[in-house]
C-alpha positions in Angstrom: 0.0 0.0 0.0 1.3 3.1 -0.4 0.8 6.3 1.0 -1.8 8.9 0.1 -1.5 12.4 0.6 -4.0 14.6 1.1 -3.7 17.7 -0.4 -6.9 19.2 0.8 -6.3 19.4 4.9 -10.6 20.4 4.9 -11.7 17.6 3.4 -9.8 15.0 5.7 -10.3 16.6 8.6 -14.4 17.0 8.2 -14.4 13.0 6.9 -12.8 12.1 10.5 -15.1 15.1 12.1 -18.1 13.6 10.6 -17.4 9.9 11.3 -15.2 9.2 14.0 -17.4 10.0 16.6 -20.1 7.8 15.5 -20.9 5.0 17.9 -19.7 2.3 17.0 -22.9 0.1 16.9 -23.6 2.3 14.0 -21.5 -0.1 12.5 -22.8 -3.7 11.1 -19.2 -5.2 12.3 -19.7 -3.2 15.6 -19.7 -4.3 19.2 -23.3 -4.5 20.5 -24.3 -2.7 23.3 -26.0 -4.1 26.4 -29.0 -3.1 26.1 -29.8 -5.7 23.1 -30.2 -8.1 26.7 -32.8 -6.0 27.8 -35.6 -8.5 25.7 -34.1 -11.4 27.0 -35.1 -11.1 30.7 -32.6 -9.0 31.9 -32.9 -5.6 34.0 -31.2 -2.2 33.9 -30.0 -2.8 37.0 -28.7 -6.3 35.8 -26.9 -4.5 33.2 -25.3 -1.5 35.7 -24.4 -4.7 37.6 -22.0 -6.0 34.8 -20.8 -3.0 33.5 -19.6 -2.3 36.7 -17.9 -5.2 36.4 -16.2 -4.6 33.4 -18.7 -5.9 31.0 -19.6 -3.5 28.5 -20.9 -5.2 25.3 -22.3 -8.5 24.2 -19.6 -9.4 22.9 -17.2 -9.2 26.2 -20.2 -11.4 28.3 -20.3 -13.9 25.5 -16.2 -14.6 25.6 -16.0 -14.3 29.3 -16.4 -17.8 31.2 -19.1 -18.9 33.4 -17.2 -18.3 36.5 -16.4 -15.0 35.8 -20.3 -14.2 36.0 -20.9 -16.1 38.8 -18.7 -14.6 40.6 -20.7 -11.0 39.9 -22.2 -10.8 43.7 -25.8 -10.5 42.3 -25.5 -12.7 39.1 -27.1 -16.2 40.0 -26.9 -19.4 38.4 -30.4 -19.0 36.6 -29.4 -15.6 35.4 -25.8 -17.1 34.4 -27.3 -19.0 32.1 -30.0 -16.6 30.9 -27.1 -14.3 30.1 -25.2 -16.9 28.3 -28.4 -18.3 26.0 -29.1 -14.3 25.4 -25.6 -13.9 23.8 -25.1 -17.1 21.6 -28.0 -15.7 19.9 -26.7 -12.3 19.5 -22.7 -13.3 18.9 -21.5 -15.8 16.1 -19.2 -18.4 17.9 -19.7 -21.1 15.9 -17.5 -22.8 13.4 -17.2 -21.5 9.5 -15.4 -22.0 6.6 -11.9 -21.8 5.5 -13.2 -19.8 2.3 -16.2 -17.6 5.0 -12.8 -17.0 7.0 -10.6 -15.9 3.9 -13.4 -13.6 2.8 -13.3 -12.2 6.5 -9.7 -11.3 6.6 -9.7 -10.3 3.0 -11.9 -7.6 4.7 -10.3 -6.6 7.6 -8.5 -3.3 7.7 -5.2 -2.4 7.8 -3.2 0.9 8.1 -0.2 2.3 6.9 2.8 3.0 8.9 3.6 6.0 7.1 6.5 3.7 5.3 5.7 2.9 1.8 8.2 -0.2 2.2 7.6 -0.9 5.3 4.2 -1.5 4.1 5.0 -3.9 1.5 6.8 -5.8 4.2 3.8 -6.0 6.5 1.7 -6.7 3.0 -0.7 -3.2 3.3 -0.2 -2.4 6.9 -0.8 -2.5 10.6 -3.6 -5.1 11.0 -6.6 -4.5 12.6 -7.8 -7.2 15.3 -4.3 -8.3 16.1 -1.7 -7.7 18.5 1.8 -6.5 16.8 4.4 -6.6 19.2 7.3 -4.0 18.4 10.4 -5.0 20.1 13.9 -3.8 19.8 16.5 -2.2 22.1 16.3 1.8 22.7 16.5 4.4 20.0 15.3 1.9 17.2 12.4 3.8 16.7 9.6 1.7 18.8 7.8 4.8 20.1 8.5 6.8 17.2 6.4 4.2 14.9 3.8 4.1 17.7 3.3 7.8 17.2 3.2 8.0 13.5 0.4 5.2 13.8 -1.2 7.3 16.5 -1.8 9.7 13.8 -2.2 7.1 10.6 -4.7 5.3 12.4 -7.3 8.6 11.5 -6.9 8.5 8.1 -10.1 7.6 6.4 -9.5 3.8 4.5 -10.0 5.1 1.4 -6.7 7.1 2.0 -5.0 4.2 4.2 -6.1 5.0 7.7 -7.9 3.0 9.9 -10.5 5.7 10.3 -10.9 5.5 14.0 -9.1 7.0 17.1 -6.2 5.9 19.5 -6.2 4.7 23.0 -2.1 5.2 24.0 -1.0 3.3 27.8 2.0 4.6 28.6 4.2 2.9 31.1 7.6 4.9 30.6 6.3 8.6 30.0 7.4 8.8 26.5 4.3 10.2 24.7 4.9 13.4 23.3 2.1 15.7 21.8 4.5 17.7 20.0 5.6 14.9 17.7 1.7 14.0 16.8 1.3 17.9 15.6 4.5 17.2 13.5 3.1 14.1 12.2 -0.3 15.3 11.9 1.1 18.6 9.6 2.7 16.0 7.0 -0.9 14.0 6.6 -2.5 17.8 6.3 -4.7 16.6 9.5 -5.6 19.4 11.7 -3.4 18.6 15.1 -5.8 19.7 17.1 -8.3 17.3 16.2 -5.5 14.6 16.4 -4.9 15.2 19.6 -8.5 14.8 20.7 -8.6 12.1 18.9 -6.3 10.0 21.4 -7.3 8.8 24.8 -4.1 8.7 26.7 -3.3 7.7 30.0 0.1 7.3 32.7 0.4 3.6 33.5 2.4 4.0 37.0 2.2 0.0 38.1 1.3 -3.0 37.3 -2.0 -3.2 38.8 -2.6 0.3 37.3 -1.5 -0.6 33.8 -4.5 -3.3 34.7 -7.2 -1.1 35.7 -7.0 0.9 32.8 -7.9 -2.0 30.5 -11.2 -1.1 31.7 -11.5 1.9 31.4 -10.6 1.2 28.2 -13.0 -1.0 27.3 -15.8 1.3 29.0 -14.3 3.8 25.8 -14.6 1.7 23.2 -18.1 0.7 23.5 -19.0 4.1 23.4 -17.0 5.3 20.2 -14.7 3.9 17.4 -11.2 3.3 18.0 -8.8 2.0 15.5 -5.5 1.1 17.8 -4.6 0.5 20.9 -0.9 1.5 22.1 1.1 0.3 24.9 4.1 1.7 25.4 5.4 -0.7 27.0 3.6 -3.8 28.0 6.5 -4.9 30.1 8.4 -2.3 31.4 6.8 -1.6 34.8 6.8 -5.4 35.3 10.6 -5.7 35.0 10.9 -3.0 37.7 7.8 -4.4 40.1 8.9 -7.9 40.4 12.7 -9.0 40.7 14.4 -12.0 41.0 13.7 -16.0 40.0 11.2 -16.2 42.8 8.9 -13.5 41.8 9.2 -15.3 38.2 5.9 -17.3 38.5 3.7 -14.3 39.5 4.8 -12.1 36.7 4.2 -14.4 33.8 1.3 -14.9 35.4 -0.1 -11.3 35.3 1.5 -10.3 32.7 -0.4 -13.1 31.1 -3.6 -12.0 32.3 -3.1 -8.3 31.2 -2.3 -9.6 27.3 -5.1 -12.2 27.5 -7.4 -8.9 28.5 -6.0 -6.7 25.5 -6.8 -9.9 22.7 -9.9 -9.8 24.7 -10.2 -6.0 23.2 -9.1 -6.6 19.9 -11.5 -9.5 19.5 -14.3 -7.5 21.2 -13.3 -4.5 19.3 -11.6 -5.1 15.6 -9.1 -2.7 17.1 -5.3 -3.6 15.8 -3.2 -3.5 18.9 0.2 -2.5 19.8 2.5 -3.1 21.9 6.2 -2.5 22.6 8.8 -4.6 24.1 12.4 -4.1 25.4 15.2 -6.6 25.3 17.6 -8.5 27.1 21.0 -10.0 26.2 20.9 -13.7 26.0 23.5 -15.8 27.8 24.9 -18.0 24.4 28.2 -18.1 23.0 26.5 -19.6 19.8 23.9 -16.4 19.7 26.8 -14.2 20.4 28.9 -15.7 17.5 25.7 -15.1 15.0 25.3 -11.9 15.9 21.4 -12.9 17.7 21.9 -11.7 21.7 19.3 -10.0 21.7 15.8 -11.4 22.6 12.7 -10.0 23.6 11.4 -9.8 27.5 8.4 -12.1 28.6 9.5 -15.5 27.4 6.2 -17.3 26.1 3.7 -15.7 27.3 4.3 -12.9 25.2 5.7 -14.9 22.3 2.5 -16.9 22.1 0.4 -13.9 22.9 1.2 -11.2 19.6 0.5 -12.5 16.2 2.9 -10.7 14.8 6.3 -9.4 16.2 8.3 -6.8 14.7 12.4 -6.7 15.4 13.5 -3.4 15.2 17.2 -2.1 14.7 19.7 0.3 14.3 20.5 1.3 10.8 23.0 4.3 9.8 21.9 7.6 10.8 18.3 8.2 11.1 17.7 4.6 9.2 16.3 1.6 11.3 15.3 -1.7 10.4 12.7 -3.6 10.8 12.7 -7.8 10.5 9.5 -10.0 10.6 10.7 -11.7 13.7 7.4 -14.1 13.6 4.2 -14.2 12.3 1.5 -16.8 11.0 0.8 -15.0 7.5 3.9 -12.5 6.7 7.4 -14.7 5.1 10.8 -13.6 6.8 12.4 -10.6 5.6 13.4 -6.9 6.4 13.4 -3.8 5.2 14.5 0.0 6.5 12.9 2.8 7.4 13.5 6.3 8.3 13.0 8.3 11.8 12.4 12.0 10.0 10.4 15.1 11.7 7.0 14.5 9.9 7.4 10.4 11.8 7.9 7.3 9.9 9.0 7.3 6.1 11.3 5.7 3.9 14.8 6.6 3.9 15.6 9.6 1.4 11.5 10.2 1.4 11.0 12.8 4.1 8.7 14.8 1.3 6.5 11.9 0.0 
């Protein structure tokens, strides 16, 4: 895919104004809001009960287990099972096709990362419903990518955006509002409208960084988002918990707060991002090829993103980028440039 400028800053700008803010069950591939329950049997005050709970769409009751509703002081056993019956009819969680699942993903949405060859690498862009992981050691342009997609993911599709807003956790402080009016001013987007655009919040601990999943989810049902960035998933684990013998408890919350953000991009459609830091790996072998670097986590974040991204240094302002593993993307690289107006190709800062 490449990448289309707009040369009209109006027109954008009143195509996001105008759509953006619709609510997302405007939309036939939407989330569905509570209230379709309401014929089924259930109350309002059944559904206050579960969105205060953290259930804020069909969608996230019919994915959730049985135990996590009964454990709703107020949800029953009967009322368990009225909810459940309620949502099979409302959500598809049956089995398809191969060719009903092709035509699916053939559809799905994907943004550009303001890289024309970039793009080609990732075959059109960031994909939507997925969790990218970007991982690389510092200055390889991890949070520089994150906001040129903060801004990309606006864009309507016709002009390679994913026509939606962003929801930016940040765990390190690294979000800068400056660089989105940069970026904005090279897609001719109005930065203040950008800016408003993304929902972005402090992470300052672990349990924090959990809560705000949320809140987060409490957005999303009211209004369409496109990404979701955190920057970075595991950075205020590596501080909280040290040693072999917190080891267990980590992966395991760290598990549960990746589990809850494929919860979102399943619930959602929303493509999600998040960035990872390194570690050197004790191997001569690795060391002698060049490969002592790998990602923090293990394999609960391995198994968790669909795609990972390796990023590098390059020359200059030049990085590159490796497929590092993914189900539908073959191995290769390609570089890319860290310019003022965010992600381009190297020797492109105009295009």
């Amino acid at each position: 895919m490449s990448i289309i400028n707009v040369n009209s800053s109006s027109d954008v700008t009143e195509f996001i104004s105008a759509n953006i803010d619709e609510n997302t069950e405007k939309s036939s591939n939407g989330p569905l809001k509570l209230e379709h329950l309401l014929s089924s049997g259930l109350t309002k005050r059944d559904l206050d009960l579960l969105r205060e709970n953290g259930y804020h769409t069909v969608e996230c009751l019919a994915y959730a287990p049985k135990r996590s509703l009964l454990g709703i002081k107020g949800i029953s056993e009967q009322k368990c099972e009225k909810i459940k019956t309620a949502c099979k009819d409302l959500v598809s969680m049956g089995f398809c096709s191969g060719s009903e699942y092709l035509q699916a993903r053939t559809n799905l949405i994907r943004f550009t990362t303001g890289s024309k060859q970039l793009d080609r690498l990732l075959q059109g862009g960031i994909e939507t419903g997925n969790i990218t992981e970007i991982f690389g050691e510092f200055r390889t342009g991890k949070t520089q990518l994150c906001h040129t997609l903060a801004v990309t993911c606006q864009l309507p599709v016709e002009h390679n955006g994913g026509e939606g807003k962003c929801l930016w956790i940040d765990t390190e402080g690294t979000f800068r509002p400056e660089r989105i009016v940069q970026i904005a001013e090279r897609f001719s987007l109005n930065a203040s409208d950008c800016l408003d655009n993304i929902a972005y919040a402090r992470g300052f601990n672990t349990e924090h960084q959990m809560d705000l999943l949320q809140s987060a989810v409490a957005m999303m049902s009211e209004s369409r988002f496109a990404l979701m960035i955190v920057d970075s998933a595991t950075a205020l684990y590596r501080s909280e918990y040290n040693g072999r013998g917190e080891l267990a408890s980590r992966q395991s919350h760290l598990g549960q707060f990746l589990r809850g953000l494929q919860k979102i991009a399943d619930t959602f459609g929303v493509a999600i991002i998040i960035t990872n830091q390194v570690m050197s790996k004790v191997d001569t072998m690795a060391t002698m090829f060049q490969n002592d670097k790998v990602p923090i986590g293990g394999n609960i974040i391995a198994h968790a993103s669909q795609t990972r991204l390796y990023l590098k240094k390059g020359r200059a302002e030049t990085r590159i980028c490796k497929i590092y593993d993914s189900p539908n993307l073959p191995e290769g690289d390609t570089a890319f440039a860290i310019t003022e107006g965010g992600i381009n190709d190297p020797n492109d800062e105009k295009s």
